[in-house]
C-alpha positions as CSV (number, residue, x, y, z in Angstrom):
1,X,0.0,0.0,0.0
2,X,2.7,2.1,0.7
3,X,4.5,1.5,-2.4
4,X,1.1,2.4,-4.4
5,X,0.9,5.5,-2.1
6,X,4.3,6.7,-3.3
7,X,3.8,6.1,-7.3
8,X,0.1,8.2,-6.6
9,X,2.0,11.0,-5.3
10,X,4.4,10.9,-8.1
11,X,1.8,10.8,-10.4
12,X,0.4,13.9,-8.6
13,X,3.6,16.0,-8.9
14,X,4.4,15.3,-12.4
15,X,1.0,16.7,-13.1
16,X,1.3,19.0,-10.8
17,X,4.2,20.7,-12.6
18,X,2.2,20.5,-15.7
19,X,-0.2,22.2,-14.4
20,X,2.2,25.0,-13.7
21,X,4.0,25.0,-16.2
22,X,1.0,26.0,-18.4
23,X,-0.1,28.5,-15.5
24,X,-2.7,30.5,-17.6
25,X,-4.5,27.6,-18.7
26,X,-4.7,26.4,-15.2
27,X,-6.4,29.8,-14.0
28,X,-8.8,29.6,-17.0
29,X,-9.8,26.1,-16.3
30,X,-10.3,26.9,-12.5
31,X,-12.3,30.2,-13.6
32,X,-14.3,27.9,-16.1
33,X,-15.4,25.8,-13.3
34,X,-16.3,28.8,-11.1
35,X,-18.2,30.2,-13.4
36,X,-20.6,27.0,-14.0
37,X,-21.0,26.6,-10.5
38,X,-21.8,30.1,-9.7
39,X,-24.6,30.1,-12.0
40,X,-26.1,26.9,-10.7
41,X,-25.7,28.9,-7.2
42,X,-27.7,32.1,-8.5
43,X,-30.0,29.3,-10.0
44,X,-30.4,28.1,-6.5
45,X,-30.7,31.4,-4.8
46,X,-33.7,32.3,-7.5
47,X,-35.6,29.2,-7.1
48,X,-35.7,30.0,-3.3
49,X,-37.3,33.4,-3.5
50,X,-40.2,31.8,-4.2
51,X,-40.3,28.5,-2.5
52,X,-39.0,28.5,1.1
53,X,-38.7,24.6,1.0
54,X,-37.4,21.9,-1.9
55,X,-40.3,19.6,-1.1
56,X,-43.3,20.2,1.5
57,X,-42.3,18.5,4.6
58,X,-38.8,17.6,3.8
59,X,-36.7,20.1,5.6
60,X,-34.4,21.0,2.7
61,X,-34.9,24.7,3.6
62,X,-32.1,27.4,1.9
63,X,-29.6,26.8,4.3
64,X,-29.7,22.5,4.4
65,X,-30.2,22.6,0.9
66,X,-26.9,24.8,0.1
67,X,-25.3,22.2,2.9
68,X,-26.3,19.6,0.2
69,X,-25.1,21.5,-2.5
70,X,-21.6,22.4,-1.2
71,X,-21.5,18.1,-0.2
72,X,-21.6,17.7,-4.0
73,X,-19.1,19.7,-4.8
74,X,-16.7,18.6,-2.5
75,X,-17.2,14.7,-3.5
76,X,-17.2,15.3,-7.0
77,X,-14.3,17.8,-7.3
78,X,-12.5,15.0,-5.7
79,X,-13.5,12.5,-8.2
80,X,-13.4,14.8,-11.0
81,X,-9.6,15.6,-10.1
82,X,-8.2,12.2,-9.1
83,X,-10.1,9.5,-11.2
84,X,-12.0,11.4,-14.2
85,X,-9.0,12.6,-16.2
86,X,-7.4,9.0,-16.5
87,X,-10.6,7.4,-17.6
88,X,-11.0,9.9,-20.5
89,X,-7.7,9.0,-21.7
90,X,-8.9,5.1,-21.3
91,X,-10.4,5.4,-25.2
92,X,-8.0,6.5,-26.9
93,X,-5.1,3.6,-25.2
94,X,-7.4,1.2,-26.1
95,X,-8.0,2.5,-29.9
96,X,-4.2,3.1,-30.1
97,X,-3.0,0.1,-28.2
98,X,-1.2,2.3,-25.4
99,X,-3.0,0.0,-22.9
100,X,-0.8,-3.0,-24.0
101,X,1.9,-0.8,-22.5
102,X,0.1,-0.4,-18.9
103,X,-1.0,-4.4,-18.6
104,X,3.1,-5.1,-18.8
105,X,4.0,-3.0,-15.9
106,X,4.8,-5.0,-12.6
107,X,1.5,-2.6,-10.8
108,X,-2.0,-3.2,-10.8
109,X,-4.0,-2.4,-14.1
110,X,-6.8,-0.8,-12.3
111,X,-4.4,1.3,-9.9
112,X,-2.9,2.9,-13.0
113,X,-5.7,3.2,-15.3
114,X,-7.5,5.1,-13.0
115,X,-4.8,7.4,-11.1
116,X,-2.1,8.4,-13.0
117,X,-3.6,12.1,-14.0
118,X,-4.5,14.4,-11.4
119,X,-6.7,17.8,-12.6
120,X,-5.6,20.1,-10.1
121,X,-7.6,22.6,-11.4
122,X,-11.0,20.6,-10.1
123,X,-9.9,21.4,-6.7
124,X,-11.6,24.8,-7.2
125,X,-14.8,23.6,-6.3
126,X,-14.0,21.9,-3.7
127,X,-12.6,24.6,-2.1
128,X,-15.7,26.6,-2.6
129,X,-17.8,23.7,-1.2
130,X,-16.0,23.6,1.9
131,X,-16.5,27.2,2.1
132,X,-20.4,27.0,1.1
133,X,-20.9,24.3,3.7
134,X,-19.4,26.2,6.3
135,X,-21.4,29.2,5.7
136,X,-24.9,27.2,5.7
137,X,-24.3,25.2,8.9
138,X,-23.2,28.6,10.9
139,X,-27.4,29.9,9.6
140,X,-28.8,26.4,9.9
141,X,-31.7,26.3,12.8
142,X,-29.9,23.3,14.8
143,X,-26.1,23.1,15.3
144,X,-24.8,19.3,14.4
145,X,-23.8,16.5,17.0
146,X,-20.2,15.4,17.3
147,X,-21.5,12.3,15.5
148,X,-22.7,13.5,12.4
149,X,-19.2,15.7,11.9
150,X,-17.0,12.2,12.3
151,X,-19.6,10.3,10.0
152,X,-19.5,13.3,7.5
153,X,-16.1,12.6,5.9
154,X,-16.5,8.9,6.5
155,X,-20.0,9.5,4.6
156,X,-18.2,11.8,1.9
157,X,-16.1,8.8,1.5
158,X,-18.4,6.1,0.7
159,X,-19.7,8.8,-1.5
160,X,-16.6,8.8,-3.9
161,X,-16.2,5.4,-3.6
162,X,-19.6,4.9,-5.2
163,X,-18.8,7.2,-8.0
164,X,-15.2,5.7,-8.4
165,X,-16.9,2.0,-9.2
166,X,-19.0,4.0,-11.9
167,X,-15.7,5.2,-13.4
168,X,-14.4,1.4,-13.1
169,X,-17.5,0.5,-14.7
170,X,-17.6,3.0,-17.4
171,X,-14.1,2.1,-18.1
172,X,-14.6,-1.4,-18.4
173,X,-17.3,-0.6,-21.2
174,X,-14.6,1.2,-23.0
175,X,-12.2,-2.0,-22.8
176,X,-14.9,-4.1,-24.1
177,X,-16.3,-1.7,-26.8
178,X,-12.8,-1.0,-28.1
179,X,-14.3,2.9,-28.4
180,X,-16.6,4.6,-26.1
181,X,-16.5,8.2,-26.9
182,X,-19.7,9.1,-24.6
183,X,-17.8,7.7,-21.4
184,X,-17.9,11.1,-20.2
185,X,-21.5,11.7,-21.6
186,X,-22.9,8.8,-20.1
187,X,-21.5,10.0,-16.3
188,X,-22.8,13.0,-16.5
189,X,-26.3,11.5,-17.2
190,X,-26.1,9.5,-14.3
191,X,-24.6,11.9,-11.9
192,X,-27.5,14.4,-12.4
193,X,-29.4,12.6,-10.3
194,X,-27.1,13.0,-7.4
195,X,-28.2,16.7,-7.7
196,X,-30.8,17.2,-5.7
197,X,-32.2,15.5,-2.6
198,X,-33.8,11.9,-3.0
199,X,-37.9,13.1,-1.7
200,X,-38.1,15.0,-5.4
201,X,-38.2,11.1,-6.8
202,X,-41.9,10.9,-5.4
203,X,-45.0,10.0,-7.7
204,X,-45.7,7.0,-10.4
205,X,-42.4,7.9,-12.4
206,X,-40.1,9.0,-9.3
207,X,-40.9,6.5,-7.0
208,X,-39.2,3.7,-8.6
209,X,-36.9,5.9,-10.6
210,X,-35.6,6.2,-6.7
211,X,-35.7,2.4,-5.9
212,X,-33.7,2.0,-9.2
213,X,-31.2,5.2,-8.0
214,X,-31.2,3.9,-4.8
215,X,-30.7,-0.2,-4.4
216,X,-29.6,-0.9,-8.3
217,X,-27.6,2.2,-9.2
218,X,-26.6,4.0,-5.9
219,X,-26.3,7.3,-7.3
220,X,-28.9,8.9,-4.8
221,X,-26.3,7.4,-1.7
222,X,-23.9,9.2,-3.3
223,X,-24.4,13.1,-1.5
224,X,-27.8,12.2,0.0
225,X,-26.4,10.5,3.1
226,X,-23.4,12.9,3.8
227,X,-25.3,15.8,3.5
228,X,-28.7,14.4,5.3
229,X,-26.0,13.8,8.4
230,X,-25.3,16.9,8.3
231,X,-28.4,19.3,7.2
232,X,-31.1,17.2,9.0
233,X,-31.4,15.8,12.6
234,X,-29.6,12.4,13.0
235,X,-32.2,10.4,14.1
236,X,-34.8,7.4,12.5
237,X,-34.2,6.8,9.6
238,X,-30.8,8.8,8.9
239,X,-28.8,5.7,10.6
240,X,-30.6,3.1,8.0
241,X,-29.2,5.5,5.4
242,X,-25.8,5.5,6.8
243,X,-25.1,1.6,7.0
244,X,-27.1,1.8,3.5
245,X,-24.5,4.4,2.0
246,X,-21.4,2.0,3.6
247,X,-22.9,-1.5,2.0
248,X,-23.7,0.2,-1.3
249,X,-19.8,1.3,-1.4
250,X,-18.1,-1.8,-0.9
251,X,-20.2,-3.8,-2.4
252,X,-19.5,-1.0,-5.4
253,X,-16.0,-1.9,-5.1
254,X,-16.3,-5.7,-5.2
255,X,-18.4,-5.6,-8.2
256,X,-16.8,-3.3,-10.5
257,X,-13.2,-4.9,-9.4
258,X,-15.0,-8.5,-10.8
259,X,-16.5,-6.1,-14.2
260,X,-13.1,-4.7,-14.6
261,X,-11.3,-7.6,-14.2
262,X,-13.9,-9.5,-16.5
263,X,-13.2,-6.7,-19.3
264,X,-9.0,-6.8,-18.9
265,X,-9.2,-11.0,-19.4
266,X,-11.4,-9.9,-23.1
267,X,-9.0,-7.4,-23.7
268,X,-7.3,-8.0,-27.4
269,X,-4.5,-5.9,-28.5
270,X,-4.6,-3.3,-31.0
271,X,-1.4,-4.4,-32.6
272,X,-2.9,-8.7,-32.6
């Protein structure tokens, strides 16, 4: 583990100093980002001058929902920076045969497939989650136990682990299609709805459209449980959630670990 640790951080420098050595790209990526987010913020801020709630009887008020919000950011600006990049150059090593290269090195497939590009720049909205968060717990109604602030990054843990599997899974796709240009396309789909909190999936069409986002694809774990902790009293059903949001990750680990696996023994060079 150690050793894996050290080639990360490696990985992580090298791009590092490409980052900086291209220093005005850098600040337009991060000002890119910034700007999106910023207007789903105003977005946010609009829709609440006329609705004081997301949902009657849910308690995602301003200040919670902004708590959900900034939780979203700050798990995927992790993902987005440490596993995203890699998996977008996946299609073009398998069209080219530059992943014949990466199955002869003495170090897991997986490990370097998915970690060897860091975008620095996706940091940005992290940063401005953790600030966001901070300033809609300080106006929340109820101040948050001890417990829910040690399950929080435990939570926002299983949270990226959830969304690293999809990457896994996404990549294996790729392996097995030879060319999957809509990787990207296709996360984005499903990482919508992760947006917003799980009680808008209500009705004939939402209800199992939650069930399916919930016990098949885990997306709705994903910031849902973190920021519940958090935003909403811990109590009831909140701790069914949590051990929910903790099976759904490993058992997202083991199974796209067997999927990947599956996809690297079908592999066929390029070059055969």
């Amino acid at each position: 583990m150690a050793r894996y640790f050290s080639i990360f951080l490696t990985f992580a420098r090298a791009c590092l100093v490409r980052d900086m050595t291209f220093r005005a790209n850098f600040v337009l990526e991060c000002l890119t980002s910034l700007g999106w987010m910023s207007m789903n913020l105003a977005f946010y801020l609009l829709v609440f001058q006329f609705t004081p709630e997301i949902g009657k009887g849910t308690g995602w008020t301003r200040e919670p929902f902004f708590a959900f919000v900034a939780t979203g950011l700050i798990i995927n600006s992790i993902v987005q920076a440490l596993f995203m990049p890699s998996a977008e150059e996946l299609t073009e090593m398998v069209r080219t045969g530059g992943l014949d290269g990466v199955l002869v090195q003495p170090l897991d497939a997986q490990f370097l497939l998915s970690m060897h590009r860091v975008d620095f720049s996706s940091f940005a909205n992290g940063l401005v989650g953790v600030g966001l968060l901070g300033w809609a717990v300080s106006r929340m109604d109820h101040t948050p136990p001890a417990t829910a602030w040690l399950l929080y990054p435990f939570l926002i843990l299983c949270g990226v682990a959830i969304l690293y599997a999809l990457v896994i899974m996404l990549a294996a796709a790729t392996i097995l299609l030879g060319r999957n240009q809509s990787l990207y396309d296709f996360w984005f789909y499903l990482t919508n709805f992760s947006r917003y909190p799980a009680e808008i999936y209500a009705g004939p069409w939402g209800g199992p459209l939650r069930a399916l986002c919930t016990f098949v694809i885990p997306i709705l774990l994903v910031v849902n449980v973190p920021a519940r902790v958090i935003a909403l009293p811990l109590e009831g059903q909140a701790w069914g959630l949590v051990w929910l949001a903790v099976t759904a990750a490993m058992a997202s680990l083991v199974v796209s670990r067997i999927v990947f696996q599956t996809a690297l023994a079908k592999y066929r060079s390029a070059s055969s």
